[in-house]
N, C-alpha and C positions, 0 to 999 in steps of 0.2 A: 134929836134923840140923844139921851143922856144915859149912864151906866152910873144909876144913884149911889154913891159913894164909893164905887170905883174908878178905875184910871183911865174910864173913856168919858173927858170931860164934855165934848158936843162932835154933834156931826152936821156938819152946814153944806149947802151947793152954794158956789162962788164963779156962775156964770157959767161955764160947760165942766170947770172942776171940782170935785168934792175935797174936803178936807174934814179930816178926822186930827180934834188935838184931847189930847193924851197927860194926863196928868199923875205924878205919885209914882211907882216903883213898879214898875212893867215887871212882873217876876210869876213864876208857876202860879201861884193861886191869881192872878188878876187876867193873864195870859186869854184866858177863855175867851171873855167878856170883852178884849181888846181883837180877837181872829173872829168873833164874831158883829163885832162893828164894822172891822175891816171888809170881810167877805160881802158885809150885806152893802157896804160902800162900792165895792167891785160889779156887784150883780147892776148897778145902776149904769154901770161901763161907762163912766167919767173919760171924757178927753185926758184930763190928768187928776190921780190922786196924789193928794197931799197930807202927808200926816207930821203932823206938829208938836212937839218933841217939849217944845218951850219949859212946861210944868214937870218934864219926866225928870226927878232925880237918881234914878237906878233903873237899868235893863241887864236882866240874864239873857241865860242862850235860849229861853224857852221864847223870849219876846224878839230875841233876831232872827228864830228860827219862824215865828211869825210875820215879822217882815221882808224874809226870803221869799214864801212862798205867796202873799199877797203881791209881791213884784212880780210874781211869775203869773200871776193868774192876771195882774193888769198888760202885760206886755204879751199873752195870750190873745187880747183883743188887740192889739198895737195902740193901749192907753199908754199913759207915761206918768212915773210913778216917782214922788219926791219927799224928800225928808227935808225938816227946819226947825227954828228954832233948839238945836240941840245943845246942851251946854257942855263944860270940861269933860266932865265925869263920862259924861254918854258919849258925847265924841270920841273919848278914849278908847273905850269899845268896840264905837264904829274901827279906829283907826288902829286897832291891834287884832282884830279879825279879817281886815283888809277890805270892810266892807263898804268902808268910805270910798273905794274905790270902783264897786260897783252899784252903790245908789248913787244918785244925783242929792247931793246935799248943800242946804243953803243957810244962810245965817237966820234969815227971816220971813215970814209966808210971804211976805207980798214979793222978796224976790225969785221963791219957789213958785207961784202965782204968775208971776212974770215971767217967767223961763221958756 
């Protein structure tokens, strides 16, 4: 499943986890289309979600406020829910909202994959 030229680049199963990557500027107008990948990825109640950051050059609060509440609805079921490939910029974000500290974040899928 693809979001034809917005920033939900694919959605795959990877053995009992899904992963959802993410490309382009995660901001109010793409926001929709990236909670509604997510959610339809939850509803499959994945052992772990993983969403993949790799292509995102920008995220607002509209798209952390997106990955709060898809972390709440994975750990809801006691799935386990991970962030990767994120670069400077987005890290920043994570790391000035303090939310690096409550996702599981990893450099690369296959180590979020492996976690």
């Amino acid at each position: 499943m693809a979001d034809q030229g917005g920033c939900v680049k694919d959605v795959r199963r990877q053995g009992s986890a899904v992963v959802v990557a993410l490309r382009g500027g995660v901001d109010l107008h793409h926001t929709p289309a990236v909670h509604k990948a997510l959610v339809q990825a939850c509803e499959q109640r994945p052992a772990k979600l993983v969403v993949n950051l790799e292509e995102v050059d920008y995220m607002d609060s509209s798209g952390l406020g997106t990955l709060v509440e898809v972390f709440r609805r994975v750990h809801q079921y006691n799935g386990s829910f991970a962030l990767c490939g994120a670069n400077h910029r987005v890290q920043s974000v994570l790391e000035i909202t303090r939310l690096d500290r409550f996702f599981k974040v990893f450099a690369t899928e296959q180590e979020a994959l492996s976690a």
